[in-house]
C-alpha angles and dihedrals in degrees: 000000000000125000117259145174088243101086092141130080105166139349102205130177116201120183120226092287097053087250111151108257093159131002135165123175117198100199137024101269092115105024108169128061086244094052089048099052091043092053083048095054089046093052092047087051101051091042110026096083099035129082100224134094108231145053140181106215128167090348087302118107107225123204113205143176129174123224125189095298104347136081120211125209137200109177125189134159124286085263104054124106110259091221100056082051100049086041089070090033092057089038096065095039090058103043085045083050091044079044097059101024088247097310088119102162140130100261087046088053099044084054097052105032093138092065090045084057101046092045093050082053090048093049102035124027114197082319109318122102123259111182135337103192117099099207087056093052091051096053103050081050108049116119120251118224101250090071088049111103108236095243094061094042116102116233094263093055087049096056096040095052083049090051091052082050093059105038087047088058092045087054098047 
């Protein structure tokens, strides 16, 4: 098989009943709602009761950790190095845990589903790895002032989005 960008076949969360919360397939291997959910519900029963962190299911290698009442997936070929794999799987657990400030479960998730979609971007692009750092992730999605309501802003952010104001008049 040659070597290629695209490591990554599929990032899936399931909750404690195995039940979708995310999922995001990069190719065409399941390629309807009702395959998918059957290959989900393949892949929680096979890991939901073990203690180990990978699986080879159906010729695909599948990273996993679980988390309070969620299950997290990475999923590659059976060719694909585990910890590449376990590299991105690690990566959005702990940008979801330095989101949330380590309140990771399904009601926090739900709630926040925007920034779950835009971490798994930022991580994976149509299959190929983006980044694996945390911090990095972090970074590229932390929030600017200006989409900060006024009430939850602190006074030097205040002042400083005032000053921008200003100068952005004088400019004009």
């Amino acid at each position: 098989m040659e070597p290629s960008l695209y490591t990554i076949k599929a990032i899936i969360i399931l909750d404690n009943d195995g039940e979708r919360i995310y999922a995001k397939y990069y190719d065409s291997l399941y390629p309807t709602v009702k395959e998918q959910k059957t290959f989900e519900k393949n892949i929680f029963g096979k890991t939901h009761r073990s203690d180990s962190e990978i699986a080879l299911l159906e010729g695909l290698t599948v990273v996993y950790k679980s988390s309070v009442d969620l299950y997290f997936y990475v999923i590659g070929s059976s060719q694909e190095n585990e910890l590449m794999l376990m590299a991105v799987l690690n990566c959005l657990v702990d940008v979801l845990n330095q989101m949330f400030r380590k309140n990771v479960e399904k009601r926090v998730l739900l709630e926040n589903v925007d920034a779950v979609l835009l971490a798994v971007d930022e991580i994976v692009d149509g299959g190929v790895i983006l980044e694996s750092d945390p911090n990095q992730v972090v970074q590229r999605m932390a929030l600017r002032t200006d989409d900060i309501p006024f009430t939850e802003q602190t006074m030097a952010q205040v002042l400083q989005t005032a000053k921008d104001q200003i100068k952005w008049s004088l400019l004009k």
